[in-house]
C-alpha positions as CSV (number, residue, x, y, z in Angstrom):
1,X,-1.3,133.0,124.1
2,X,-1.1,136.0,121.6
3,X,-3.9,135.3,118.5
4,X,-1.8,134.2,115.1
5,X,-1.9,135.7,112.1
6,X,-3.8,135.5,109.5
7,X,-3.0,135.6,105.6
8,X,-4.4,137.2,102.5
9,X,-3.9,135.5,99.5
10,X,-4.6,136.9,96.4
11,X,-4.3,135.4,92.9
12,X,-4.0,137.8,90.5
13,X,-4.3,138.1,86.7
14,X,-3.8,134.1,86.5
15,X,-5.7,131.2,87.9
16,X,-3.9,129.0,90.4
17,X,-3.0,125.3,91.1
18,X,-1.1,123.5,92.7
19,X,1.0,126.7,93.1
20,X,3.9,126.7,95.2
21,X,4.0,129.9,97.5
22,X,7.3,131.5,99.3
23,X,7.0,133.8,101.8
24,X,9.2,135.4,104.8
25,X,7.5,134.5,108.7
26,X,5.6,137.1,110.8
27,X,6.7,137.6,114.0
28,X,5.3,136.0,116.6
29,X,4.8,131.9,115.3
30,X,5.3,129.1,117.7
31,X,7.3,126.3,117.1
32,X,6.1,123.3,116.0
33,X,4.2,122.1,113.5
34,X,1.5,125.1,110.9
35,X,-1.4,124.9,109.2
36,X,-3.1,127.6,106.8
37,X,-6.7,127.3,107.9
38,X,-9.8,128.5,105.9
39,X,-13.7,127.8,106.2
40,X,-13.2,124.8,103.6
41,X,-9.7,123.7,103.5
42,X,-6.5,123.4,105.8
43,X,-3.0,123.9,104.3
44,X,0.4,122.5,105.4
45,X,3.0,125.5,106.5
46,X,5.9,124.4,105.8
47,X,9.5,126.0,107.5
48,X,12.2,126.0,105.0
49,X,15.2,127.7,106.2
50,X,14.3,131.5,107.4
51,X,11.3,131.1,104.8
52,X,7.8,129.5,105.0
53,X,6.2,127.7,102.0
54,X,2.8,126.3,101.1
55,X,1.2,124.6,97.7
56,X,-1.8,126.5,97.6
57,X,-4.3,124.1,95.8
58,X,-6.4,126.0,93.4
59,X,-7.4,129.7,93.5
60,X,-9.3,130.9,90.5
61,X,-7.9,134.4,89.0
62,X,-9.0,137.4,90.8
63,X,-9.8,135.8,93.6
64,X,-8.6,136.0,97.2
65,X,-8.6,133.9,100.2
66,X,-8.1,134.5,103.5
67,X,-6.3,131.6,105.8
68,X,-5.5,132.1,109.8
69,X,-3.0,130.6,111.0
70,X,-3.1,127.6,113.8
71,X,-0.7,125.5,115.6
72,X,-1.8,121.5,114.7
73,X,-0.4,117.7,114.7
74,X,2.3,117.2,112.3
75,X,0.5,116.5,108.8
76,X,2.1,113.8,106.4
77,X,5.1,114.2,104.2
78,X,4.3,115.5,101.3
79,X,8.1,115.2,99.8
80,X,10.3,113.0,101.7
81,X,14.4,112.6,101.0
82,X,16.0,109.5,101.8
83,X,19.8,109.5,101.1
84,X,21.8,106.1,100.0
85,X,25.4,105.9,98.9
86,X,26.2,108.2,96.3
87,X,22.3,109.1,95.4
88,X,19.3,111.0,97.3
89,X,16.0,108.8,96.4
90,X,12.7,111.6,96.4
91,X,9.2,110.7,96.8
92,X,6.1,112.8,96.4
93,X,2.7,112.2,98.7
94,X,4.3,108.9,98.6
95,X,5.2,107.8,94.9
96,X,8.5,107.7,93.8
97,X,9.6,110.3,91.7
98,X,13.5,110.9,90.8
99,X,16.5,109.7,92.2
100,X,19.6,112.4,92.7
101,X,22.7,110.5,91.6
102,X,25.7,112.3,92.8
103,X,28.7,109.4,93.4
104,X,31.6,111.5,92.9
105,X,33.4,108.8,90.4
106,X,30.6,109.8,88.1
107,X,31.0,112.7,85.6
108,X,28.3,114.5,86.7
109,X,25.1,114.8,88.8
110,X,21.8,113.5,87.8
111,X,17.8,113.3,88.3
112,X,17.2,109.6,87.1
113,X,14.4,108.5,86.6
114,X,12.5,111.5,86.2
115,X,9.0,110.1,86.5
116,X,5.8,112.3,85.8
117,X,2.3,112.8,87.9
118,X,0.8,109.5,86.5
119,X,4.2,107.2,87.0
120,X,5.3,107.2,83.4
121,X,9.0,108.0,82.9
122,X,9.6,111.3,81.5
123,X,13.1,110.8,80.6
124,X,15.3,108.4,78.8
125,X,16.7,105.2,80.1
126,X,20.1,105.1,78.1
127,X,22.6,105.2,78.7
128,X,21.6,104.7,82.9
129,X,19.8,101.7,82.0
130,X,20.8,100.4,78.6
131,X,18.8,98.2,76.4
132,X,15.3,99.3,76.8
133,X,13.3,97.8,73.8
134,X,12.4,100.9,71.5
135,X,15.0,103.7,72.9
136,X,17.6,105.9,71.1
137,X,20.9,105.2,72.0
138,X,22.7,108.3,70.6
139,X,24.4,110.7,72.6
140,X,25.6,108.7,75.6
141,X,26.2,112.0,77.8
142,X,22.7,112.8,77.5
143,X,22.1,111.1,81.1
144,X,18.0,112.2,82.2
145,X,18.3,115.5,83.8
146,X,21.8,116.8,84.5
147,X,23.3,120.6,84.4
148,X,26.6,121.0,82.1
149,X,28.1,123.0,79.2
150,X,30.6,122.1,76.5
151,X,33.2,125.3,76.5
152,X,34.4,126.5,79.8
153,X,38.3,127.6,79.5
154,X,38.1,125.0,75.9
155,X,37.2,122.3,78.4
156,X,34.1,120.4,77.1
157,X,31.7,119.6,80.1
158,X,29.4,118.5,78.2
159,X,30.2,115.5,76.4
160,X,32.0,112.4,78.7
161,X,35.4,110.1,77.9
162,X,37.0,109.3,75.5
163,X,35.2,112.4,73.9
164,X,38.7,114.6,74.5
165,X,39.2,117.4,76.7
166,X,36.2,116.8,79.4
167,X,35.8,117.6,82.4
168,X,33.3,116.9,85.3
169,X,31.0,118.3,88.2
170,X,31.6,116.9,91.2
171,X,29.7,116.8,94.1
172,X,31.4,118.4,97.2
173,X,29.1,118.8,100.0
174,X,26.1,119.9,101.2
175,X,25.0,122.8,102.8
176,X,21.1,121.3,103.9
177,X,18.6,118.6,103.0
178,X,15.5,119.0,104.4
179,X,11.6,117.3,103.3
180,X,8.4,117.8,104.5
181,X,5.0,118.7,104.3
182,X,5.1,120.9,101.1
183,X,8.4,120.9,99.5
184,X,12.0,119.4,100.0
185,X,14.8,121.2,99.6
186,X,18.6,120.5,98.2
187,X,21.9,122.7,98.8
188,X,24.4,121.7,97.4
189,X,28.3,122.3,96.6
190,X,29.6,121.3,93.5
191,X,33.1,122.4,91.3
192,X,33.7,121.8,87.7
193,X,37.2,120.4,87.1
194,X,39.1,120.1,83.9
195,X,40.4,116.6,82.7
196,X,43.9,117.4,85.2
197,X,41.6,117.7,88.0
198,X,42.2,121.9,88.3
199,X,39.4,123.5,89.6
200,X,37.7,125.8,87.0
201,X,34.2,126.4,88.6
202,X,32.9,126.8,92.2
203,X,29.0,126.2,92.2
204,X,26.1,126.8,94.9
205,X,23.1,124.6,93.3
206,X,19.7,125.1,95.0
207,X,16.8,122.3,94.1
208,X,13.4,122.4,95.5
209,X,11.2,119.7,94.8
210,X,7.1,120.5,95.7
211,X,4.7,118.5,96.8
212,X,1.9,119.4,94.3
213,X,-0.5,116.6,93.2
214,X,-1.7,117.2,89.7
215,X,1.3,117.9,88.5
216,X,5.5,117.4,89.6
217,X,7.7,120.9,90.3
218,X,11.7,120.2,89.9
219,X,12.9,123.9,91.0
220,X,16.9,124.3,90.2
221,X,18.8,127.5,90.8
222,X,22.4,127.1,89.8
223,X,25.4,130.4,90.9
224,X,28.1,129.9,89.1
225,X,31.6,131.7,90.4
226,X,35.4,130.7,88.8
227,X,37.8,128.8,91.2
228,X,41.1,130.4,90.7
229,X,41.6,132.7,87.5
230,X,38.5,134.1,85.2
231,X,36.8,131.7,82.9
232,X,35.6,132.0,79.7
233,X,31.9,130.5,78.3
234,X,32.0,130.2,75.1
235,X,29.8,130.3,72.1
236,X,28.4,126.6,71.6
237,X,25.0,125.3,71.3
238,X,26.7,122.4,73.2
239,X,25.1,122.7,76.6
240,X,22.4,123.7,78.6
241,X,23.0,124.9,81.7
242,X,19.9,122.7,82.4
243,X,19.6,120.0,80.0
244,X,16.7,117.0,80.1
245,X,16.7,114.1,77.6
246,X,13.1,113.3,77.0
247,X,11.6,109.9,76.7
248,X,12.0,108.6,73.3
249,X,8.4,107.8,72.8
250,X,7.7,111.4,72.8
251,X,10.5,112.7,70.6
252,X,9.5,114.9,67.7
253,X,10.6,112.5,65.2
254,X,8.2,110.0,66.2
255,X,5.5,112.3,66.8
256,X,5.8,114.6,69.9
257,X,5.8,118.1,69.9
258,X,7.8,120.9,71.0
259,X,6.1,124.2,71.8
260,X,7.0,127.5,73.3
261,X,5.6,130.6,74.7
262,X,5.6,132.3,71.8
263,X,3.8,129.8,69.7
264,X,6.4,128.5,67.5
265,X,5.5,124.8,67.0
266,X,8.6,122.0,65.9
267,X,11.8,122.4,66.2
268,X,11.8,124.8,63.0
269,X,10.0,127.4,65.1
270,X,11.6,126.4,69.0
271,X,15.3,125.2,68.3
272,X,17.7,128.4,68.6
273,X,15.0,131.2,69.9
274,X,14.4,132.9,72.6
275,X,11.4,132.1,74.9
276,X,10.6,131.8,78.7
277,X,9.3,128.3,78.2
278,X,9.2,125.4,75.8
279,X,7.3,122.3,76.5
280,X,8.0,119.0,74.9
281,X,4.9,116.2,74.9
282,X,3.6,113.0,73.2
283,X,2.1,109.5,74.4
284,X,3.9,107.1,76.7
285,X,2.3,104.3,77.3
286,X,-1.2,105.1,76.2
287,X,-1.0,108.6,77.9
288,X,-0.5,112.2,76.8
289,X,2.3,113.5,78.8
290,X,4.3,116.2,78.5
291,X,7.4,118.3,80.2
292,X,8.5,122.0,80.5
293,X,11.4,123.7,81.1
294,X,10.6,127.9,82.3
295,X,12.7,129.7,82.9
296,X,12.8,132.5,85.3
297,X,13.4,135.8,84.9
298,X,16.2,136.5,87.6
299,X,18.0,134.2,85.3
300,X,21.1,135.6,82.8
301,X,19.8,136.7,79.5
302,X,16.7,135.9,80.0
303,X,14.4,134.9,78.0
304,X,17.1,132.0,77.4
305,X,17.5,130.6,74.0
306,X,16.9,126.5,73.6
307,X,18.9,124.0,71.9
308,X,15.6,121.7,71.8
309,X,15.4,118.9,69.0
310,X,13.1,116.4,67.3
311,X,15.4,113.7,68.5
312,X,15.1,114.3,72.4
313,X,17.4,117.0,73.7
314,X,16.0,119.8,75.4
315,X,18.3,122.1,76.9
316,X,18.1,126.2,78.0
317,X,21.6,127.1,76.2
318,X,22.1,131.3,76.6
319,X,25.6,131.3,75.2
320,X,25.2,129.8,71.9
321,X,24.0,132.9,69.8
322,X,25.9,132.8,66.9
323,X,25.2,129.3,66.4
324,X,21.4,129.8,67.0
325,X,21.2,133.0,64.8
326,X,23.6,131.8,62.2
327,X,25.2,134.8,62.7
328,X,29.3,135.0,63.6
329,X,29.0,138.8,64.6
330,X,26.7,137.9,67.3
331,X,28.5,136.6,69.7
332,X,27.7,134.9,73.3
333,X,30.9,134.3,74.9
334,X,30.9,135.5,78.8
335,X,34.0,135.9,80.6
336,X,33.6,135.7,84.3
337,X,36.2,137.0,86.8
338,X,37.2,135.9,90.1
339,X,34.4,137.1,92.4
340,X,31.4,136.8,89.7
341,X,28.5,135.0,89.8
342,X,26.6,133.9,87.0
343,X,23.2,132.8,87.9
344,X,20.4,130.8,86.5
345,X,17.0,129.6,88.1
346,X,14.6,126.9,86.1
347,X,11.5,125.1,86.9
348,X,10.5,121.3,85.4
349,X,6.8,120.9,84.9
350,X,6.1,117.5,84.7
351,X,2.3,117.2,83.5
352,X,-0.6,115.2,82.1
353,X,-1.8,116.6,78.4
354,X,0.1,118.7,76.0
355,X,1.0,122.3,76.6
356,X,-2.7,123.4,76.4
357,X,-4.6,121.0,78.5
358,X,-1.2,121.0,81.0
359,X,-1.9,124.5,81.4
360,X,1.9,125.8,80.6
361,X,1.5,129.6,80.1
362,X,-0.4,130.1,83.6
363,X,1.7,127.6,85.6
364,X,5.0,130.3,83.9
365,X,2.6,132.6,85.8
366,X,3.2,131.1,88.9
367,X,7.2,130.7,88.7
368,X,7.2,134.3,87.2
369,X,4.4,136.3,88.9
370,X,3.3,134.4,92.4
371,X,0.1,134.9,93.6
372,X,0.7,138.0,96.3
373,X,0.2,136.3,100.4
374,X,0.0,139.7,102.8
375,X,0.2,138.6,106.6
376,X,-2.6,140.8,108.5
């Protein structure tokens, strides 16, 4: 049997961990089961598709590390998918960690509960779970984790009955579900209807979730192409695409903070500008917590602008310009003909500590600017 390859990785201008790492197959691999194999570690190497993937665990800037390649026993799950009516349940290294809700009666999709490295929920329980001692209970519609906006051809997909004019997202089919050893992936059909039930929106969503252990990686890459005739997004702040609904105990009125790549602190300096992250923390339950939205740069009009606010929502909105400049000349109204895509691509950080101690900017670095792996 031929010798199998070894690999190169190198970390670059940003130190590494927990650090999710895509890259296409050499020739030559067996089937079966692949580790990454060094002097002092062994790695899961995980097939995903016609791609491999690997969490690589820490690598310090600069550095490089050189793993060979070896045919083993099956290693554990690190993510693992189990599907019940109308939801997918997801576990990491063996803890829960989000439930998919996708029953088709529903208005839209949903990650619920959302729950972080240490356990704590991340996310709001209203409206999914109403009554929870202490918890807003504004904005019904604002369910966890969810993808909508509130102005496609005047329909509001945003905002649920009897709010007028909605519509939903409905879950189609899908295209593959697969777990494993470093990362489980989603893909997924969905079509955005009007209130009438005419299709407006075809949509080819992509979620990876990885199994890194300091820290939980929620990867969502949403294509967005009209169904029949062209559609318009219009200028709201009302939307996301990706929207998340923090837990209350950590919304900026009662103490948390919101923080972006630039700096800006509060939603003074965060709500309406433009950034590639923001990060939104505070203490549940005795511990400092905190989530980020990044996103990428593949993404349209990137670096998004975020409708992010003391009392919860956080949401990467890139259409809403003139209502986040407060100017009416700037507009951000797309149209998007038959035959377009639109396409966005986030990652959710869920972390212990604030932006700082969760170490935001360099895990950016990682979504952004992946260490470099060279098969030799």
């Amino acid at each position: 049997m031929p010798a199998l390859p070894s690999l190169q990785v190198t970390a670059g201008e940003h130190d590494r961990r927990d650090c999710p790492v895509w890259l296409d197959p050499p020739a030559g691999l067996p089937d079966g089961p692949l580790w990454l194999a060094a002097p002092d570690r062994r790695t899961p190497l995980q097939r995903v598709g016609d791609r491999l993937v690997f969490i690589l665990d820490e690598l310090p800037r600069g550095a490089s590390r050189r793993y060979q390649v070896e045919a083993g026993p099956a290693p554990a799950a690190g993510v693992r998918v189990v599907e019940r009516p109308g939801a997918l349940e997801i576990s990491v290294h063996g803890a829960a960690f989000t439930t998919y809700h996708i029953d088709p009666s529903g208005v839209r999709p949903y990650f619920f509960p959302l729950l972080g490295p240490t356990g704590v929920p991340m996310t709001r329980s209203f409206p999914m779970v109403p009554g929870v001692p202490g918890e807003s209970t504004d904005h019904p519609h604002h369910r966890s984790l969810y993808v909508a906006f509130g102005e496609v051809n005047g329909v509001d997909v945003w905002a649920e009955p009897p709010h007028p004019n909605t519509g939903r997202i409905v879950h189609r089919s899908w295209d593959e579900i697969a777990d494993g050893p470093a990362a489980a992936l989603l893909r997924e059909r969905l079509q955005w209807i009007d209130g009438k039930e005419v299709p407006l929106l075809d949509e080819r969503r992509e979620v990876v979730v990885y199994a890194a252990r300091g820290i939980r990686l929620l990867e969502i890459s949403i294509a967005l192409t009209p169904s029949r005739v062209a559609v318009l997004f219009g200028d709201t702040k009302e939307g996301g695409p990706l929207a998340l609904r923090v837990n209350s105990a950590i919304e900026g009125r009662r103490g948390g903070l919101i923080e972006n790549a630039y700096g800006g602190r509060r939603e003074a300096e965060t709500w309406g500008k433009r950034a590639p992250w923001v990060d939104y923390a505070g203490v549940i339950d005795g511990q400092t917590v905190g989530v980020a939205i990044m996103d990428h740069p593949s993404s349209f009009r990137h670096p998004t602008y975020w409708h992010v606010r003391d009392y919860g929502l956080f949401a990467a909105n890139p259409f809403g310009i003139s209502q986040f400049t407060g100017d009416p000349g700037r507009r951000g109204d797309v149209i998007l003909t038959p035959g377009q895509t639109l396409t966005f691509r986030y990652r959710v950080c869920l972390h212990t500590g604030d932006a700082a101690s969760g170490r935001i900017a360099d895990r950016y670095h990682d979504f952004a600017n992946p260490p470099a792996a060279v098969w030799e």
